[in-house]
C-alpha positions in Angstrom: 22.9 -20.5 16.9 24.7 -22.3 14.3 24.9 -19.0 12.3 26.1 -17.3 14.9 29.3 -20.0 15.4 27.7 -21.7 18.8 27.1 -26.0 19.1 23.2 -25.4 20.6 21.0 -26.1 17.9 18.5 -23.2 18.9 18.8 -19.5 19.8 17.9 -20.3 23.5 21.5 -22.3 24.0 25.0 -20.0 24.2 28.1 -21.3 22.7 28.7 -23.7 25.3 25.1 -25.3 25.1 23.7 -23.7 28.5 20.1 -22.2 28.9 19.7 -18.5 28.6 17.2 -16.6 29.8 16.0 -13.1 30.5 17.8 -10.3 28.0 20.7 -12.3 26.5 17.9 -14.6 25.5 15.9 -12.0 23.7 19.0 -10.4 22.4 20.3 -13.5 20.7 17.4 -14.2 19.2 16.9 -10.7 17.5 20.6 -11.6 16.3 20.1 -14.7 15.0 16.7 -14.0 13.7 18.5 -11.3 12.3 20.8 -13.2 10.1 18.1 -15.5 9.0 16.2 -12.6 7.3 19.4 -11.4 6.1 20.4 -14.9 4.7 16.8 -15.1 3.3 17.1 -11.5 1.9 19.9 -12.7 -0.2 18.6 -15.8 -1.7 15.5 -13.6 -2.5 17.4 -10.5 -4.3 19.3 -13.6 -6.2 16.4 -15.0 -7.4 15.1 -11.2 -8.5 18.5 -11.2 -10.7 18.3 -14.3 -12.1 14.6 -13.6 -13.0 15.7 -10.2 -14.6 18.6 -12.2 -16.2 17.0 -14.1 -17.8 14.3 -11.8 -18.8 17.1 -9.5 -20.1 18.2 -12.6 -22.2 14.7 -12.7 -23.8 14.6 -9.6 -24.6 18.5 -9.3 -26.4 17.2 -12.3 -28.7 13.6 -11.2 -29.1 14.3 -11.9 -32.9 15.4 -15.3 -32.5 12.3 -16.7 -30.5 10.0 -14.3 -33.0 11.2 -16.5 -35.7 10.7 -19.5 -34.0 7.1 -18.2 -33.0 5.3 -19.5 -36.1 7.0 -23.2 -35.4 6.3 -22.6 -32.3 2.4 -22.2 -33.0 1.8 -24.9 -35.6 4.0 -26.9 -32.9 1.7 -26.7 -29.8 -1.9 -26.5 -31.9 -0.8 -29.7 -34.2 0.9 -31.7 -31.9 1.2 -30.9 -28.2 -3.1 -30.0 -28.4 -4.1 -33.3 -30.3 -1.9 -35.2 -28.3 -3.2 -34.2 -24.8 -6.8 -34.1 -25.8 -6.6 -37.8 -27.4 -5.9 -39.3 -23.2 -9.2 -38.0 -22.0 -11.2 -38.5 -25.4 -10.1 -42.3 -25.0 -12.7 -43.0 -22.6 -15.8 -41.8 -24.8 -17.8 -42.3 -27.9 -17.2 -39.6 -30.1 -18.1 -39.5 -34.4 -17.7 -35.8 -33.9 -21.1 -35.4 -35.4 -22.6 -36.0 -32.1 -21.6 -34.9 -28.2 -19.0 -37.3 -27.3 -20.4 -39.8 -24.6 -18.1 -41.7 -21.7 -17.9 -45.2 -22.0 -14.8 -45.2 -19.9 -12.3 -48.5 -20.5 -14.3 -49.9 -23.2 -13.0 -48.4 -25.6 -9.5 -49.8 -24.9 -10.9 -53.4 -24.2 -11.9 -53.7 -27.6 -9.1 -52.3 -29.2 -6.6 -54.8 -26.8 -8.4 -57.9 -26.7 -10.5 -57.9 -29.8 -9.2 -56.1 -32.4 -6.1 -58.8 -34.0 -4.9 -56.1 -36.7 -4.3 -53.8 -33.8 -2.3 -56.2 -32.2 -0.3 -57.5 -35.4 0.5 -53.6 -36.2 1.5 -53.2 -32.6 4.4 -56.2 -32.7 5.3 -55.1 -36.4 6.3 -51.6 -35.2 7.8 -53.1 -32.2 10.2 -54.8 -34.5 10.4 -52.1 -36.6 11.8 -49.6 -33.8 13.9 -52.0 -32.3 15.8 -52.8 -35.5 16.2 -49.6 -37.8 16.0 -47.2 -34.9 19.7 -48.6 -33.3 20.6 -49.8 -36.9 20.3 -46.4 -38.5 21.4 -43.9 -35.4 25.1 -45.6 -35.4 25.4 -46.0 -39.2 24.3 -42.5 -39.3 27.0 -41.8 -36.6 29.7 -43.8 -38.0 29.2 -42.2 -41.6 29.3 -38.8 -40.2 32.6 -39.8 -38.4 33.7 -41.3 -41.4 33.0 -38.0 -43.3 34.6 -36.1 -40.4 37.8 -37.5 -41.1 38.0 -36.9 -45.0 40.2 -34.4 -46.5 38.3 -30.7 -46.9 37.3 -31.1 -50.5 36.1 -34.9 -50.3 34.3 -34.3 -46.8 32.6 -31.1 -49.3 31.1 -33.9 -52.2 30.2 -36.5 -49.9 28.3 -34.0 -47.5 26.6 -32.6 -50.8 25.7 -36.4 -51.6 24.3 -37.1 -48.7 22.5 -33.7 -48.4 21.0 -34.2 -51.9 17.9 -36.3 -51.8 16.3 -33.7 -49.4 17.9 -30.7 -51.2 16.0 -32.1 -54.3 12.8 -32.2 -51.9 12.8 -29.1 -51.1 13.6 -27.5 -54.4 10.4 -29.5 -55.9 8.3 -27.9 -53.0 9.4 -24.5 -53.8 9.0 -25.1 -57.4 5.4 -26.2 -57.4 4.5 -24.2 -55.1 5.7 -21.0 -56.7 5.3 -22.0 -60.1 5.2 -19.7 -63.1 1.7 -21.1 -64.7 -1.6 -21.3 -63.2 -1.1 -24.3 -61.3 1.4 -22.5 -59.1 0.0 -22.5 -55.5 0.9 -19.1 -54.6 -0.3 -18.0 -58.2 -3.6 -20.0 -58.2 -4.4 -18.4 -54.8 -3.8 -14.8 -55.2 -6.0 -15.7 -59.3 -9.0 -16.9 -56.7 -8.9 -13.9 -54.7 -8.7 -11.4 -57.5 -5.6 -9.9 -57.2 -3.8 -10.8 -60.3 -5.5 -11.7 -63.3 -2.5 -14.0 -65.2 0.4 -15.9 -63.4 3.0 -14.4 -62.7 6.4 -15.8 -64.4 
């Protein structure tokens, strides 16, 4: 009734809140059911769009998630995996030589009321977080305001000083790892497997 601009709260009430009955009862409901399918309809073929939007989206950038498959991957199998089967392996007894066994809170009783090192780690990298975590996010802030602020060619060296020390990282990563001798990782691997018989340079 509301939909249709009347005060009754439900189909059976006119505009001026009185009963109906008979075939303007019947009629005004068809009506007002009407406009609920109608309203319904809409919110229905706008989810369908924003479904197919989105999917669309996908699609456009189906090189950008392909790249970030392989992250992606390692991401879920290394971390999000390990992590969710570590809450219900808590509660057993597992040397994963044997079936694991469920001892249920034992497990956490020992670690929590008998184990002291446990407990000493746990207030050292309380401390820890508290202090360096705040400490370092605003001096890392301030600095890169700091730098913000510097003329073009200063705000260039003190970026590339800043940036160096893992620059440096990853150029001795890449440099071991696609070394010219037979200590070369890439080299020593494709040696093992018979496809080249001397490294390559």
């Amino acid at each position: 009734a509301r939909e249709l601009g009347c005060k009754g709260d439900t189909p059976l009430q006119d505009c001026q809140g009185r009963a109906l009955t008979g075939v303007r009862r019947q009629s005004l409901w068809w009506e007002f059911e009407g406009k609920a399918l109608r309203k319904g309809g809409t919110v229905l073929a706008g989810n369908n769009q924003n479904r197919s939007g989105l999917w669309r989206s996908v699609k456009q950038n189906k090189a950008c998630y392909l790249m970030l498959a392989p992250f992606m991957l390692f991401f879920v199998v290394f971390t999000i995996v390990p992590v969710v089967m570590s809450l219900p392996m808590g509660f057993t007894d597992f040397n994963m030589a044997q079936a694991p066994k469920f001892v249920g809170l034992s497990n956490y009783t020992t670690l929590f009321l008998s184990d002291k090192i446990f407990i000493k780690s746990i207030r050292v990298t309380l401390v820890f977080a508290l202090f360096t975590g705040p400490v370092s996010y605003v001096l890392c802030f301030l600095l890169a305001w700091l730098i913000n602020e510097l003329p073009p060619k200063l705000k260039t060296v003190f970026t590339l000083i800043f940036y160096a020390p893992s620059m440096a990282n990853v150029y001795t990563v890449w440099q071991l790892i696609f070394s010219g001798d037979m200590n070369g990782y890439v080299n020593s691997f494709l040696m093992n497997l018979g496809l080249i018989n001397a490294p390559v340079q």
